[in-house]
N, C-alpha and C positions, 0 to 999 in steps of 0.2 A: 355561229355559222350564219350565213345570208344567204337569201332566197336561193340564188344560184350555185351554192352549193350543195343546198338540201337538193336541188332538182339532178347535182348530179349522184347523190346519192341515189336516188329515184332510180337512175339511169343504171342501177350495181343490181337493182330487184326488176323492175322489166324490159325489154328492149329498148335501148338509150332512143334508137331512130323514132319511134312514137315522141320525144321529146322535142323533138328539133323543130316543130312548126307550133304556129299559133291553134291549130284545130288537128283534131288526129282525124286520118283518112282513110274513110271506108270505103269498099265499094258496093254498090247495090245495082246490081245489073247491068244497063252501058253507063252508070253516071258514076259518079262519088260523092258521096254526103259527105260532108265537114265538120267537125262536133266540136266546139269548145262549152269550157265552162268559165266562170269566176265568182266568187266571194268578194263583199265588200261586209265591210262591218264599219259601223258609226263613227268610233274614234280614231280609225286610221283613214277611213278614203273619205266620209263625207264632210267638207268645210264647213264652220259653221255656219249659220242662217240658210240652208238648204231647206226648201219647202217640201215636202213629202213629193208632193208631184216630181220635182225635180230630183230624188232619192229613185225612186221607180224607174225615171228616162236614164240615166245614169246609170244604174245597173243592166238594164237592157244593152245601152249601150256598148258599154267597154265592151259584150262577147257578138256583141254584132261588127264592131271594127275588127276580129279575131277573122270574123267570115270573110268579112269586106278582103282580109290581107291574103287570102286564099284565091281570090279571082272568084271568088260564090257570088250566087244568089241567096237571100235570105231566105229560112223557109219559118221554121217552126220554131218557139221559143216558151221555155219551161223558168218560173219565176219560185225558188223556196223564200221562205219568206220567216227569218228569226223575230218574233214581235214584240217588242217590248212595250207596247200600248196599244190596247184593239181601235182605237180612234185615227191612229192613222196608218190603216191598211187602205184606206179608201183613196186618201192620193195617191201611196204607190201605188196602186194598182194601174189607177188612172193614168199617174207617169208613165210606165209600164209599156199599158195598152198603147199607148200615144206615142212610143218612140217606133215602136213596133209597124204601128200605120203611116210612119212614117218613110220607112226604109222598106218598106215591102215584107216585112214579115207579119208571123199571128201569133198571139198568145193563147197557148192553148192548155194552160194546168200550169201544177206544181205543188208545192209545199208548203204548209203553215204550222208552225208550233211558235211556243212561248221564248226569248229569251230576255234576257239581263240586257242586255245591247242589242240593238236593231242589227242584225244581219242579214245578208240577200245573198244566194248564189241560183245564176243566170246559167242558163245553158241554151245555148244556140245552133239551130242546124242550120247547114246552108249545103246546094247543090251544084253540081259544077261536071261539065263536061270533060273528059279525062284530057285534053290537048288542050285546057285551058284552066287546067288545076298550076297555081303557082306555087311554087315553095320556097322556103329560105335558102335552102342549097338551089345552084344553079348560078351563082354568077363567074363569070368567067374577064380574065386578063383582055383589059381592052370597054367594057361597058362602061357606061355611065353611071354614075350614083345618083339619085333624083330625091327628092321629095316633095309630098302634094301640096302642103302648105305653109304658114308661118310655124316656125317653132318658139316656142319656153312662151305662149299667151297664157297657158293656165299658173305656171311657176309664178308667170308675172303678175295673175291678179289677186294670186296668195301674198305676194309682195305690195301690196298696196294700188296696184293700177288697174282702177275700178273697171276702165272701159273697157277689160278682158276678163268680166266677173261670168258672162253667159259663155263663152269657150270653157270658163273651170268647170260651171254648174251644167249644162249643158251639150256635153260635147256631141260634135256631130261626124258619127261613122261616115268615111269615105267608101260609101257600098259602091255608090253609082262606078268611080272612079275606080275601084279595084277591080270591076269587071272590065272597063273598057280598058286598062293595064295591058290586063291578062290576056285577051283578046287580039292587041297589038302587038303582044310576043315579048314581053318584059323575060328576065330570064331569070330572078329573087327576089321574093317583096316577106314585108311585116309591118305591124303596125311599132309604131315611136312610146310606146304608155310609158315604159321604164326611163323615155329620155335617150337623144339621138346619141351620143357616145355606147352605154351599154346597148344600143339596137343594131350599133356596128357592129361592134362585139360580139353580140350573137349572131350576125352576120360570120366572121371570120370565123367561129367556132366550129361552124358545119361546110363552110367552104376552102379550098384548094388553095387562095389565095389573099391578096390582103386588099386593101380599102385606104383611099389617100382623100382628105375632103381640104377644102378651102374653105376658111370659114369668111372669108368676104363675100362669098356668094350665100350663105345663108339665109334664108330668109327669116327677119326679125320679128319679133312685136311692136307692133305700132305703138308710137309716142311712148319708147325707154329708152335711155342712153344707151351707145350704141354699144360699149364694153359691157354693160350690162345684158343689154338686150343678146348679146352673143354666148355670156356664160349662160341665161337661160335656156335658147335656144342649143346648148349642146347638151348641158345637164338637166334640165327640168323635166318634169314629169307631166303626165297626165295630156298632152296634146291629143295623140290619137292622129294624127297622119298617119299618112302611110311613108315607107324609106323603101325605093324598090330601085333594083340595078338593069340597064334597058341597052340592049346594041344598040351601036352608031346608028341612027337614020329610022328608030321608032318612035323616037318625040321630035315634034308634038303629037299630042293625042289627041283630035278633038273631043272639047271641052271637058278635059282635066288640066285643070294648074298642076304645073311641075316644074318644079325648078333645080336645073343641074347644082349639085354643090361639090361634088368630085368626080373619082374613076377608080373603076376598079385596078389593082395592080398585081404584078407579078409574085413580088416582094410579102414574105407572111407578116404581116405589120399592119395597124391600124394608125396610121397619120393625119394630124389637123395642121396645114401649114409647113409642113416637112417633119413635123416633128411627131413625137410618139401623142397620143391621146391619152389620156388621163381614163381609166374606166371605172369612170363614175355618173350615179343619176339615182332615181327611186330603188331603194328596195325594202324590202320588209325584212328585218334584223330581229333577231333574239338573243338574249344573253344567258351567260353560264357557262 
């Protein structure tokens, strides 16, 4: 079974709708907090030669791009921390703190015990005005398909092209950009981690209708051939843009890059090029 099926098992034990977004949605008086979490452990998310600093920024990250895809504001961020050597708690930590100061949020506690393998799970709040809370569902026949930046640069420096080593090691949450989205009346946004084919995908899963992209308008990775650089940019993993669907006549936004790659359609069907899309990208698989 793969990721997405154990989550719709998930969906048989508590209400499936809690599933459908990047952060479940609470409300707290006139606002709504946003909660996500994530796990990383050593052997599957972190590439080698990763500096502890950069382990820290990196788990912060991935659940602050979770907020970012909500239309939030960062607020507060809780860091558990699996240790397999007490010597380097002290960079992530530092990574940590530092990704945190950088997107506007705080580090404020968490978790330490011993493990075999370095493990991290991040938990992130973020807050948001209820008319400017985004969600996965919400797109409608007639939008635009968008997204904020190049895709498959991290795929790519797993592949050998060095010049998209800090995109892998480093990824940087589109916060600023998910607020001013949401703001301009986008009508479904998420972030790309699992890779732009399965991000449609769960697009189409909670919406009405289907998804048509072009893959000439993609936006690539610099300096990789371009059939290359295209299979990246639909299946690779780890980008962390945002994929958000926007009516005629709300982009541009200023200063978010956005770049149209489809439209939304009538048709229940996800298409690259007229043809069906392939649904594949990262996931986390188990055997037996």
């Amino acid at each position: 079974m793969d990721e997405r099926e154990l989550h719709r098992l998930i969906g048989t034990i508590i209400a499936p709708e809690h599933l459908e977004d990047d952060c479940a949605v609470i409300r707290c008086a006139d606002r709504f907090v946003v909660v996500s979490t994530d796990m990383l452990h050593e052997t599957t998310d972190f590439p080698v030669g990763m500096t502890d600093w950069q382990v820290g920024w990196m788990a912060v990250a991935v659940t602050l791009s979770d907020v970012a895809s909500m239309g939030a504001a960062p607020g507060e961020v809780l860091l558990a921390v699996g240790l397999d050597r007490p010597e380097r708690l002290r960079g992530i930590m530092e990574g940590a703190r530092d990704c945190c100061a950088a997107f506007g949020a705080e580090l404020v506690g968490g978790d330490l015990d011993a493990h075999r393998e370095l493990t991290l799970v991040s938990t992130g709040l973020g807050w948001v005005e209820p008319q400017y809370l985004v969600r996965r569902r919400g797109a409608r026949p007639g939008d635009l398909v968008a997204v904020t930046g190049p895709l498959g640069e991290a795929q790519a420096a797993l592949n050998g092209y060095e010049q998209h080593r800090r995109e892998l090691l480093e990824p940087q949450p589109r916060v600023r950009e998910g607020q001013a989205l949401a703001r301009a009346g986008v009508s479904a946004m998420m972030d790309i981690s699992d890779g732009l084919a399965l991000s449609l995908y769960d697009l189409f899963a909670v919406n009405d209708c289907g998804f048509a992209v072009d893959t000439a308008r993609l936006p690539l990775p610099a300096g990789v051939p371009v059939e290359e650089g295209r299979e990246l940019a639909l299946y690779g993993g780890g980008d962390f843009e945002l994929l958000f669907c926007s009516p005629p006549g709300v982009l541009p936004v200023p200063g978010v890059e956005a770049h149209v790659i489809g439209e939304v359609i009538e048709e229940r069907v996800v298409l690259a090029d007229g043809k069906p899309l392939e649904p594949r990208g990262y996931l986390h698989e188990w055997g037996g």
